[in-house]
N, C-alpha and C positions, 0 to 999 in steps of 0.2 A: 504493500500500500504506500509504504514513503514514496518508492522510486515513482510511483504513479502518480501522486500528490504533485513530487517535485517537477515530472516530466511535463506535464499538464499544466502546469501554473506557468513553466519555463516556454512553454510552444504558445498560450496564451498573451505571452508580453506582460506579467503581471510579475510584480514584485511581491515578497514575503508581504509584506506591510500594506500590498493594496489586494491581497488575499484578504489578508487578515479583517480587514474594513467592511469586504462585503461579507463575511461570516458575524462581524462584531464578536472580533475574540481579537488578544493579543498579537503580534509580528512571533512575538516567545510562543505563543499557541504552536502556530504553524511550523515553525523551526523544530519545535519538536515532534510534530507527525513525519517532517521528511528526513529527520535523523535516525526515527523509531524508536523514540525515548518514552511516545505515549501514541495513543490510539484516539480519533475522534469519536466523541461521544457516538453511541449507536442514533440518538435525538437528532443529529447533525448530520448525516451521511447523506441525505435527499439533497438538503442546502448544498452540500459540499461537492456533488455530483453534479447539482445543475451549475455550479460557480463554473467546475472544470469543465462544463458541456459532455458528460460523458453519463453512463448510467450506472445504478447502485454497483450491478454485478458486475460492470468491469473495473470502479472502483475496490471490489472485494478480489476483484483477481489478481495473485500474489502466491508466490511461493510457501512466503513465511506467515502471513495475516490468512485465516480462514472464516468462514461467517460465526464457528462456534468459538473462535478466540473472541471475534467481534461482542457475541455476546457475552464472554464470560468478562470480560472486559468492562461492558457498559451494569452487569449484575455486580461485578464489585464497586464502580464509581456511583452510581446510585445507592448501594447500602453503605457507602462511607458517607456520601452528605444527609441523608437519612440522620445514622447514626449522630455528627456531627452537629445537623441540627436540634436533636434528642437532648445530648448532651448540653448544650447552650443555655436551652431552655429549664433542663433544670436544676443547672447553677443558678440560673437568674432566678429561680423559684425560691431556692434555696435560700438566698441572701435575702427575698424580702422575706421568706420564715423568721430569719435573724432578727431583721431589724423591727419587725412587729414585737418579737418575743424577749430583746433585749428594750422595748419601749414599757413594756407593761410589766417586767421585772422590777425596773429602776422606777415606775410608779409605785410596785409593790414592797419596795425596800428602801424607799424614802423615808428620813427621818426626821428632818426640819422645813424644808423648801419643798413643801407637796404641790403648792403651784406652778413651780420650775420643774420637779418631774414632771407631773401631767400633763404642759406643753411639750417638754422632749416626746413623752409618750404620744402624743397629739402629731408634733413634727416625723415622729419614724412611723406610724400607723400611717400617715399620709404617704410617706416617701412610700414604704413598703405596697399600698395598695397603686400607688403610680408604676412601680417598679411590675405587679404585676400584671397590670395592664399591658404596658411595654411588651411583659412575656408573652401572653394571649395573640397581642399584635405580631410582634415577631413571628410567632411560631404559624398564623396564618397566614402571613407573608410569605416567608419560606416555605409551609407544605404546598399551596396554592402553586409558584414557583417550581417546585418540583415537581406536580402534577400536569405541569404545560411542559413541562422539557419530557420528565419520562412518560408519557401515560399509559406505559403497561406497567406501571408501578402500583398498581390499584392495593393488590395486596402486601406490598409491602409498607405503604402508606395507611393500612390498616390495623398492620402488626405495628408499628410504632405509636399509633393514638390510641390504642392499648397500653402499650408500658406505658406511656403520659399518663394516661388516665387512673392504670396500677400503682405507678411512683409517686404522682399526685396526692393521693390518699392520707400514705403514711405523712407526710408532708403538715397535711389539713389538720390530720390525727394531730401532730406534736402540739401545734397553735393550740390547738383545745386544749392541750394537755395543762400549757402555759398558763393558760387563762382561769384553770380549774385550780391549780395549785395557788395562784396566786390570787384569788378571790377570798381569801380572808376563812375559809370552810377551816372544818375540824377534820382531824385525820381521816374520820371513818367518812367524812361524808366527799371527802376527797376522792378515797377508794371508789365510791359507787357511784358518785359521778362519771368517773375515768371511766370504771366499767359502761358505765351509761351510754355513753359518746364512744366507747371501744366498738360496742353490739351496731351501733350505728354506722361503723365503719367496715367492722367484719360481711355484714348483711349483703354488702355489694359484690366485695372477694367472693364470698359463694355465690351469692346468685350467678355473677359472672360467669363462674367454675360451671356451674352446673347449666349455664348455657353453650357456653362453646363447647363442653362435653357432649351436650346434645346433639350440636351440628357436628 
């Protein structure tokens, strides 16, 4: 596929860089298809075959490139920004947990300036619910994003708003957790509280379980 890339771009009269412009990808994009250092997305090969006036399958005809590299190729580039997205999202999750539950700590362990806690508490409950906002957007951003570049990615785009929605939980779960300890309760009613808000979180894990068992 490089030699073809380069052959084709080179009988065209096109330079790397005004390749690059009508794909909208880097000059370094392209440099590296005709060195063989990376493979164009599977998304791309239509665009990239009418750029070079030539057709998919003689774009895939090559020695060393075959259609099932093609695709094993675009099945790991897609579940790496999958993943990558995943991962993004919930760090960012993660940090507004923090910053809600380090707001209503330092309310709950204030011992002279209960009005300056309760605005810090007030300022990170704010940051923290912008912060998740941001996540939400983000991560429809990007899966949307993803779903216009790959769209035989149906099911893998499934399977990650699954663990979102799995890793989410425990998440929701700690917040509560925060708010229960630090609500002023007696030991025991702390316990049955948590349990309280536990059953309410467990109920999902199962049900889920015992649907996708189903199908």
């Amino acid at each position: 596929m490089k030699d073809i890339i380069a052959t084709r771009r080179k009988e065209l009269g096109y330079t790397q860089q005004q390749l690059a412009d009508k794909l909208n990808v880097s000059d370094k994009v392209v440099s590296k298809w005709e060195t063989g250092r990376s493979l164009p997305d599977t998304s791309m090969l239509n665009d990239l075959a009418e750029v070079l006036e030539i057709s998919v399958n003689e774009l895939l005809k090559s020695d060393n490139v075959s259609k099932t590299t093609v695709k094993e190729t675009f099945i790991t580039e897609t579940g790496t920004k999958y993943k990558n997205t995943f991962i993004i999202t919930m760090a960012i999750q993660l940090i507004a947990v923090i910053l809600i539950s380090v707001g209503r700590i330092t309310r709950r362990t204030a011992q002279y300036d209960y009005d300056k806690a309760r605005t810090i508490f007030f300022i990170l409950t704010l940051i923290a619910v912008l912060v998740e906002i941001g996540t939400i957007t983000y991560y429809i951003v990007m899966r949307n994003n993803l779903l216009n570049k790959y769209p035989t990615s149906t099911a893998l785009d499934k399977q990650y708003i699954n663990r979102l929605l799995w890793c989410t939980y425990p998440l929701v779960f700690a917040v509560m957790l925060v708010f229960v300890i630090c609500h002023g309760l007696e030991f025991y009613e702390q316990i049955i509280t948590a349990l309280i808000f536990g059953m309410l979180f467990v109920i999902p894990f199962i049900l889920g379980y015992l649907w996708n068992k189903k199908r």
